[in-house]
C-alpha positions in Angstrom: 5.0 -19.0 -9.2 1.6 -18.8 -11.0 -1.2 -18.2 -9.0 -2.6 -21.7 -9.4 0.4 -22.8 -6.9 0.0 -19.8 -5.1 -3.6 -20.6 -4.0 -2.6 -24.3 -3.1 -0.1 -22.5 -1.1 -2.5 -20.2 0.6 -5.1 -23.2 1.5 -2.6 -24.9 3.0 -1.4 -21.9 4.9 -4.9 -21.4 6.1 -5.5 -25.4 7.1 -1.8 -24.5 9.2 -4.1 -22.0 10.8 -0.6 -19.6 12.4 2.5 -18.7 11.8 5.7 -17.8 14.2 8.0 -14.2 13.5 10.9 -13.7 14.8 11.7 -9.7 14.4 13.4 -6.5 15.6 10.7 -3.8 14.4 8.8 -1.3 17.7 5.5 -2.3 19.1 3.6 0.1 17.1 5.0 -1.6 14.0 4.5 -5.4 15.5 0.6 -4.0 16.3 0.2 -2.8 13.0 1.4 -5.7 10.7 -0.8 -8.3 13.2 -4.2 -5.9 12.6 -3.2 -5.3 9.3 -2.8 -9.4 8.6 -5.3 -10.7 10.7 -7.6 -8.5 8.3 -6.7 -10.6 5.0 -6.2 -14.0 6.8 -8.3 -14.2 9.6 -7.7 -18.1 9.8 -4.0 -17.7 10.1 -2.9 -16.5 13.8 0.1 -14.6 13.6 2.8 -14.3 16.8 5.5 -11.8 16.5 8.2 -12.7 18.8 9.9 -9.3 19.4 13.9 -10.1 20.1 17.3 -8.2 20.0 19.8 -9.2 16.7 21.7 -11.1 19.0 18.4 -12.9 20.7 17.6 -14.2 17.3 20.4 -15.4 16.4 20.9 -17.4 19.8 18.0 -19.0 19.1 17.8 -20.1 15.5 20.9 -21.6 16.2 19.8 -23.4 19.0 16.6 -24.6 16.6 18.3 -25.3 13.8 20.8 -27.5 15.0 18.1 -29.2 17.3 15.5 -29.5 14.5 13.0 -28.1 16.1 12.0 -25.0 14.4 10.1 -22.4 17.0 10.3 -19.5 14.1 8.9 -19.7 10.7 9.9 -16.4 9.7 12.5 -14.3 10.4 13.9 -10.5 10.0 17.1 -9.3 11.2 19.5 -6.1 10.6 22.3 -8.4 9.8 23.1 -9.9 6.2 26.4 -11.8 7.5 23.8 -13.8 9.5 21.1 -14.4 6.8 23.9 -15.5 4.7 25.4 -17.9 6.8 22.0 -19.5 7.1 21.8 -19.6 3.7 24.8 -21.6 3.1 23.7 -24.1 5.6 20.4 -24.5 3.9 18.5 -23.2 6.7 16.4 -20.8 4.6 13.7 -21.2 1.7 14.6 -19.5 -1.8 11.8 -16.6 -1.7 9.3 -16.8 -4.7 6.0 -15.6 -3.6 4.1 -13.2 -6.0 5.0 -9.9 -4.4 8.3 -9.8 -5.7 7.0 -9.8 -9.5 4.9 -6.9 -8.4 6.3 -4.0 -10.4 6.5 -1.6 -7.7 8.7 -4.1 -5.9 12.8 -3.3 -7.4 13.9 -7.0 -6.8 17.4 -5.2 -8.6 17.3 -2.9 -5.3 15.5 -4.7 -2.7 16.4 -8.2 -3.6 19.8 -9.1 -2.1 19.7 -12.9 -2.8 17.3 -15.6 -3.4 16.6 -16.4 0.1 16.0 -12.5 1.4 14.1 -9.7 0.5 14.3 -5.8 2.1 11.0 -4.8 3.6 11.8 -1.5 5.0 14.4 1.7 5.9 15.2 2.5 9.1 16.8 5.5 8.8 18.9 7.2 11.7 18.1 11.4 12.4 19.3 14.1 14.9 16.7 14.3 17.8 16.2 17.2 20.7 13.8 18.1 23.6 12.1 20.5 21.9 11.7 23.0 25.7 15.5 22.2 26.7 16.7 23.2 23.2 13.9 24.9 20.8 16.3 26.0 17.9 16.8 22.2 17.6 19.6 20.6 15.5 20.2 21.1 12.1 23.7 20.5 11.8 26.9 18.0 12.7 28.3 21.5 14.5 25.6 21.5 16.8 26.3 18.8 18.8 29.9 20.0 19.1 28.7 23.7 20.7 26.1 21.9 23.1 27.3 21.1 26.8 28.6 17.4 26.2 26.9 16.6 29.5 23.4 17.1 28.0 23.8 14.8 25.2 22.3 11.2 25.1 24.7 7.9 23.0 23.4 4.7 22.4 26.2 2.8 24.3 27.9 0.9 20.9 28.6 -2.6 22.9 25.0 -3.7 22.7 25.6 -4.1 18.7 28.0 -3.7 15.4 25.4 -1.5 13.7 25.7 1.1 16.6 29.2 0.9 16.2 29.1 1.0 12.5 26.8 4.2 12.6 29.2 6.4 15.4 32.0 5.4 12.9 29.6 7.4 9.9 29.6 10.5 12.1 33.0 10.8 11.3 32.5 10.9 7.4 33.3 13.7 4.8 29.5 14.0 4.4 28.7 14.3 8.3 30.7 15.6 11.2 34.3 14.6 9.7 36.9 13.5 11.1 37.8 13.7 14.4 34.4 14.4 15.0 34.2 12.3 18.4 37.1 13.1 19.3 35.7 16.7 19.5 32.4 15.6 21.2 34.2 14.3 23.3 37.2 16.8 24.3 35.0 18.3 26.8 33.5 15.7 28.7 31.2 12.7 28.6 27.9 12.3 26.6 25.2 10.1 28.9 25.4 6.3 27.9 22.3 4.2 27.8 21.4 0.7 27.1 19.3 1.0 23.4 17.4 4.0 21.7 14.5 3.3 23.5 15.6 4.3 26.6 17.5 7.0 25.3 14.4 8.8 23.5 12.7 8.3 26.5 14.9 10.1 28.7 15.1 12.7 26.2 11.2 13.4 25.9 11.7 13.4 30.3 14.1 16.3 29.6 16.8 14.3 31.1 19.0 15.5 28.2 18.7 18.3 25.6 19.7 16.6 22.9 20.6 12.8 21.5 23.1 11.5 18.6 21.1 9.7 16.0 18.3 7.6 16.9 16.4 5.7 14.6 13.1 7.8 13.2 10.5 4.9 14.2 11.5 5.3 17.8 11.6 9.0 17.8 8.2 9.6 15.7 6.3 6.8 17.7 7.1 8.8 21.3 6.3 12.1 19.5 2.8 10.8 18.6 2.4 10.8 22.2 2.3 14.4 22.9 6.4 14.2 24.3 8.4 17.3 23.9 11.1 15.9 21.4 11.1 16.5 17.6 14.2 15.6 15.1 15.1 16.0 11.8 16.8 13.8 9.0 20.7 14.9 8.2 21.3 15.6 4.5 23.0 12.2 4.1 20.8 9.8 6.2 22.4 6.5 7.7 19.6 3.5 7.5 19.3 0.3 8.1 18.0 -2.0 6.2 15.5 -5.1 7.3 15.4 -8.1 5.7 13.2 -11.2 5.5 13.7 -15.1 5.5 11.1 -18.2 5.6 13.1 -20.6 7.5 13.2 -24.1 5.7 12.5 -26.2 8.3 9.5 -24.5 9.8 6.4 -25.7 11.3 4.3 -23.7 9.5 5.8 -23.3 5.6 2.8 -22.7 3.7 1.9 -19.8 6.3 5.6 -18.4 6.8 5.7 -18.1 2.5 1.9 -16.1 3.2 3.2 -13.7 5.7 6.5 -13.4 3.6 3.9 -11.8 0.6 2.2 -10.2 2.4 4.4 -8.5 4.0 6.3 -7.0 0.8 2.9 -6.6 -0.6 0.6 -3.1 -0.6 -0.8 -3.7 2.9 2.5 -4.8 4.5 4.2 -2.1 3.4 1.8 0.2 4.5 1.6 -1.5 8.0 5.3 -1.0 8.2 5.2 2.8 7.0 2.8 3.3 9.8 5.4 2.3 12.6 7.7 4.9 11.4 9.9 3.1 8.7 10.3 3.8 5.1 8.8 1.0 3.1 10.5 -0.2 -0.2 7.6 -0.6 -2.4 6.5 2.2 -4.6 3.5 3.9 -4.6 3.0 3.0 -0.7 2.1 6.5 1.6 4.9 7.4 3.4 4.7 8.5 7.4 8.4 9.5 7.5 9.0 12.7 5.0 12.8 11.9 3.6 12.5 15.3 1.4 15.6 16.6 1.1 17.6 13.6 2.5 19.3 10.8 0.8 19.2 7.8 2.7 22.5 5.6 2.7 22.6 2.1 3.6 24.9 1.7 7.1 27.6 -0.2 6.6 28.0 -3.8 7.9 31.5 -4.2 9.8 33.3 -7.1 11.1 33.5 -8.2 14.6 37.3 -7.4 14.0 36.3 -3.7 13.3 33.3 -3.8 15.8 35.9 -5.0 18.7 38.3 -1.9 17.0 35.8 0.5 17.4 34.6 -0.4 20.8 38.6 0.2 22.3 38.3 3.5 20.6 35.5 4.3 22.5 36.5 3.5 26.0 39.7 5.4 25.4 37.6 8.4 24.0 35.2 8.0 27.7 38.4 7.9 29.5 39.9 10.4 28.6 
């Protein structure tokens, strides 16, 4: 749109005076994109409603089929569920100025009208730095540590967990068999979500974790904790999307915090939480030398259900 719409847009964004997200990104992130927009629109309140994939979902379903819109923008890790939106004509076709910007690839970053990517998440090894100071820097590692001291992310709580555990198993990272291996010996410890799980690695309750995601594990480094971890050559990422939903309260301000967001100072709040942003030119907190990050695949809830049998026979065992 020319910037003639765009300012009509903006007024009436500011005269809506806030604007509702619902999102999966850490604290640190969710504090640095509400600074960072409360700085250019100080007449637009911003909530970020920090939920699970499935929590989202729950309720914009719920909203939608009521009517009642409590979210006026949305991100999520899962395109099936953007898409299916989409076809019911729950979302708004996204045309706000930041995706002309040229450091924004719409070819890349641009999956269909009605989302755009806003950041990586990639996925890396991560130790306790006094348990284990040589670290990990390879798939063999894991299999010569004491099974016992190794943290999981439990893969019921999502398909992406699954989806990742089922990449460990690649010609390009442990190979096959590779949890069947981990596994011979014993049983790694389960919890609930990497949160927990980096946090019980920095109280040395473990030596060493699968792949966590890098925001978690840089954010609890910051802190002083005694964990570090490193990308694998071929880094597993997720990818984060964003929708305006169509029937939001707050349209004008949704379409607002949609630019800005894939704009310069979005995607350097974002880089400051630990993810990768997807505009060029925007400083980087995460270094990725040296590692090519892979998109994770998305995998159906007849694969997810699959994978999750696997696994209880492989904890069994």
């Amino acid at each position: 749109m020319d910037q003639a719409e765009w300012s009509k847009i903006e007024d009436a964004a500011n005269k809506e005076g806030e604007v509702t997200v619902y999102g999966v990104v850490n604290a640190k992130t969710v504090d640095a994109i509400t600074s960072g927009f409360a700085k250019d629109y100080p007449n637009i309140k911003l909530t970020y409603v920090r939920l699970s994939p499935s929590d989202i979902r729950a309720r914009l379903d719920a909203e939608i089929a009521s009517g009642n819109a409590g979210a006026d923008a949305v991100d999520n890790l899962d395109h099936a569920s953007f898409d299916g939106y989409a076809a019911k004509g729950a979302l708004l076709p996204l045309t706000v100025p930041s995706l002309g910007d040229p450091e924004f690839d719409r070819t890349k970053y641009e999956r269909t009208p009605y989302v755009a990517q806003f950041v990586d998440g990639p996925y890396a090894w991560a130790w306790n730095t006094k348990l284990l100071p040589q670290g990990i820097s390879s798939w063999q590692d894991y299999l010569n540590l004491d099974v016992s001291q190794l943290a999981a992310t439990d893969p019921s709580i999502g398909p992406s967990v699954a989806a990742m555990y089922e990449t460990f198993e690649g010609s390009d990272a442990g190979g096959s068999g590779f949890l069947d291996k981990l596994t011979a010996k014993g049983k790694p410890r389960i919890y609930a979500g990497s949160n927990p799980q980096v946090a019980a690695l920095a109280a040395g309750e473990v030596a060493a974790s699968l792949p966590v995601p890098v925001a978690v594990a840089a954010t609890i480094k910051a802190t002083g904790a005694p964990i570090d971890y490193r990308l694998p050559p071929t880094t597993q990422s997720i990818t984060s999307e964003l929708a305006v939903v169509k029937s939001a309260k707050h349209l004008n301000a949704a379409q607002v915090f949609a630019n800005w967001l894939l704009g310069k100072a979005g995607q350097g709040a974002v880089a400051q939480g630990g993810f990768v942003a997807v505009r060029g030119g925007t400083p980087q907190t995460i270094d990725t030398k040296g590692a090519t990050l892979v998109e994770l695949p998305q995998i159906t809830t007849d694969q997810f259900k699959a994978f999750l049998q696997r696994w209880n026979q492989l904890l069994a065992q």
